[in-house]
N, C-alpha and C positions, 0 to 999 in steps of 0.2 A: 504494500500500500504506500501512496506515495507519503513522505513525510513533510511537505506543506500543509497536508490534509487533516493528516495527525496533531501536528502542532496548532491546527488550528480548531479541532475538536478540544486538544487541553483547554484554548481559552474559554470556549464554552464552559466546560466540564468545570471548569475552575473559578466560573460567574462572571467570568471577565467579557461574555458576549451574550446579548439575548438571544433567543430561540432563531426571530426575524434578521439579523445581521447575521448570524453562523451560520442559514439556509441559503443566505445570498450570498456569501464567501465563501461558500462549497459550490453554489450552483454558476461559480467563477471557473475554479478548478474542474469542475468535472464535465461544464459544456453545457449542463441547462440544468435546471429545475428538477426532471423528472429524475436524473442519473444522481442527483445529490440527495434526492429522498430513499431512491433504491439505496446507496450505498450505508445510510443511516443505521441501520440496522447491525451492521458491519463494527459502524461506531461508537453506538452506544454501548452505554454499559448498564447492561440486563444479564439480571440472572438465571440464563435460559440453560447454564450446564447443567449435568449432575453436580447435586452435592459431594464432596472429601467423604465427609462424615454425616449417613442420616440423621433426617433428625429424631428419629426411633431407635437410633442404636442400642440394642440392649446393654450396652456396657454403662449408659451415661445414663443421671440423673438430669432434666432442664425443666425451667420453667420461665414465666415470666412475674417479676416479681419487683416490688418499689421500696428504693430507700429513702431515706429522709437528706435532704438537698437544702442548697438555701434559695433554692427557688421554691421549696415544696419535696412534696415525692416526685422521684425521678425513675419512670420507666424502666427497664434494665432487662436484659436476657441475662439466664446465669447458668452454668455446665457444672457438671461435679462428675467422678466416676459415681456408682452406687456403692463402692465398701466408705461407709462410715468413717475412715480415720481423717487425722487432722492433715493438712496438706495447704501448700502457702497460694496466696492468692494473685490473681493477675486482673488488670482491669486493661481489657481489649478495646481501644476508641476508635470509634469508624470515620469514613471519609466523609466529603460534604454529600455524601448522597444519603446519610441519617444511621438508622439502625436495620441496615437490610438484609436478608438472608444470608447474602456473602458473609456478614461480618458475624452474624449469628453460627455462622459451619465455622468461621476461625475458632470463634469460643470452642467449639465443639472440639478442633483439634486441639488445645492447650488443655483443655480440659483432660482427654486421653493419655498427654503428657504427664498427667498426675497435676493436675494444676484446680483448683476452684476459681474459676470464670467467670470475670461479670459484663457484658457489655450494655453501659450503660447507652441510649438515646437524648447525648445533647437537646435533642427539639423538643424535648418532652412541654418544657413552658409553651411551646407554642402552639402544641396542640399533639406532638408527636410526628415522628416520619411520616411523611406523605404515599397517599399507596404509588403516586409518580414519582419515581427517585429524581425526575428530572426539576421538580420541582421543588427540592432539599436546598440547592446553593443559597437561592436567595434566601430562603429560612433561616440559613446558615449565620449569614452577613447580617440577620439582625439580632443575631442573639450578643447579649451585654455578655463581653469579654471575662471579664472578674466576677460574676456568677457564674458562668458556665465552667471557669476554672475553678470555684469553690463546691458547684457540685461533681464535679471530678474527685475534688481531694476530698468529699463526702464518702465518695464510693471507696475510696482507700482505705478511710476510715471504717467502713462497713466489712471491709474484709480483715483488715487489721481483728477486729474482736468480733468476727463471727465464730461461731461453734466450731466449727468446721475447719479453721487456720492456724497454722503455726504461729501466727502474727508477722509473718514476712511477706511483702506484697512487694510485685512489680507492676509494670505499666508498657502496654507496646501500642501504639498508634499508627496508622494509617495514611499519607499525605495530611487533611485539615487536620489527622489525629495524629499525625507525625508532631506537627507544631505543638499540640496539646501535650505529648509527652515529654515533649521538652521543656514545655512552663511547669507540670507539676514535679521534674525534676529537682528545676528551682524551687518549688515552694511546699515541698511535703519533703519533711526529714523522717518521714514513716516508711520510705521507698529503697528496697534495696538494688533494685534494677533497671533500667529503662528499653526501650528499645524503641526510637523513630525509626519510621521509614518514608524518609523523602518528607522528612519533616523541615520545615523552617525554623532557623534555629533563632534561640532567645536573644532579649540584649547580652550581649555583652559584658558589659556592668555586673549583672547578675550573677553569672556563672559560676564565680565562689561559692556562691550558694549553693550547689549544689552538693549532695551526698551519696546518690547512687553513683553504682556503677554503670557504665553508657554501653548503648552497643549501636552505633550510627551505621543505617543501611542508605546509599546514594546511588540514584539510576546516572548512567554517562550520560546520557540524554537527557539533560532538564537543566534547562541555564537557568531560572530564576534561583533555585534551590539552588543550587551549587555554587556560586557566586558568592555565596555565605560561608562556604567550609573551612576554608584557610582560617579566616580570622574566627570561626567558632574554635577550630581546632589548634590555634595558638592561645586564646584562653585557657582553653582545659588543660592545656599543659603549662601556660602558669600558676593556674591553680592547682596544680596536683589530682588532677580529679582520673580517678581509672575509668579510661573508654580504648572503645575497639572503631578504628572506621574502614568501612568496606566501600568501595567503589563498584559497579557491575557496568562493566564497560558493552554499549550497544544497546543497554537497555531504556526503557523511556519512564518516564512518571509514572506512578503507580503499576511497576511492574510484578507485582503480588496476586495481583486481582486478577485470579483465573474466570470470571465471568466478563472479562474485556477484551474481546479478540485482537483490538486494535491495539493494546498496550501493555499485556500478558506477556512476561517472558519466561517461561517454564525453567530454562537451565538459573538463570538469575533469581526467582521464587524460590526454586528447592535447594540452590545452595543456602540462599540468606535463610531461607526457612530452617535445614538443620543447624546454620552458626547459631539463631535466633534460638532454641528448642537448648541445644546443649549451653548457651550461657545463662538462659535464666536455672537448668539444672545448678549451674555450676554456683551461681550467686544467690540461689532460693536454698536450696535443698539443705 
């Protein structure tokens, strides 16, 4: 596919363009109208695969379930295996397309990991995900910054002293959830792990703050993100702070998301997905 095309589904995808300006800037490239709605399909990102992980799997416990936010109660999917023991918590944040199935199967795999999953729904003030994921950006862009990071660091807090937790929790996000993991980096000293992917990283300034251990996933492909690494990654090394960063060269933004045909990169997924799986092992357990 060509990568004018792509690059310019990110801006969409990323609320940088309405519906009517990304239809006419594709029916540019591909020669009219009708060939840019055909290829749509292509582009979006719909959840039309199989799931990783049913969501019947006999091995797992899930449900949907609400903790206390400072917005209110906040929505939440959560994974556990079904043996009863205590086991550390992870709190899984999705991209700007809300709380959707995709990110519902990730719970499900850290969950299998040995891990208690919660993936909370940022949009929940706003009424909750939309059944149109396309319709989650702009939802996105109004939710107030410093609650939507305080009900985050709610959910931390929910796992930190649930029944069910060792009391060690990490946090792995998603591109808008990549950025969210890196602020509650900063601001929750409850966290012993993080892990962005294709997150936007914090100020600066702040980054002593921080306490976990990092583990930074970057697609080669994505120059807004990445234009940020150097200078994130000479903070952290004067503040001391222990992280790992991986590059995955050829890959594009959000190359995790096996329901994106347009920007799925299978070899780059399943590596960063086993670094991902054996560090939080290695920082939880």
């Amino acid at each position: 596919m060509d990568q004018k095309m792509t690059d310019l589904y990110k801006e969409y995808a990323n609320g940088l363009l309405d519906r009517r300006k990304f239809l006419k800037r594709l029916s540019i490239l591909t020669g009219s109208l009708a060939a840019a709605i055909a290829l749509l399909p292509l582009l979006e990102n719909r959840d039309v695969k199989a799931q990783i992980v049913p969501k019947d799997d006999p091995r797992l416990h899930t449900e949907y379930i609400n903790y206390p936010g400072a917005t209110g109660n906040v929505r939440s999917y959560i994974a556990r295996l079904k043996e009863g023991v205590k086991i550390p918590g992870m709190v899984v944040i999705h991209e700007n397309r809300g709380l959707v199935p995709h990110i519902e199967d990730v719970a499900r795999r850290i969950a299998l990991e040995g891990f208690l999953a919660i993936a909370p729904d940022a949009l929940t003030p706003l009424g909750g995900t939309p059944e149109d994921p396309e319709k989650a950006p702009p939802l996105i862009q109004q939710l107030n910054p410093q609650t939507t990071l305080e009900n985050y660091l709610a959910a931390v807090k929910f796992l930190k002293t649930h029944p069910l937790s060792t009391g060690k929790v990490g946090v792995v996000g998603f591109c808008w959830g990549g950025l969210m993991a890196n602020r509650i980096a900063v601001a929750s000293p409850d966290i012993q792990a993080a892990v962005p992917y294709y997150g936007m990283q914090p100020p600066l300034e702040d980054v002593p703050k921080i306490k976990a251990s990092l583990l930074l996933h970057y697609a080669g492909i994505d120059e807004r993100i990445n234009k940020g690494i150097q200078a994130y990654e000479e903070a952290l090394k004067k503040a001391s702070i222990d992280y790992k960063s991986y590059m995955y060269e050829g890959a594009q933004h959000a190359f995790n998301n096996d329901t994106s045909p347009a920007r799925y990169h299978k070899e780059a997924a399943q590596l960063s997905w086993g670094r991902t799986i054996a560090f939080l092992k290695e920082k939880l357990k």
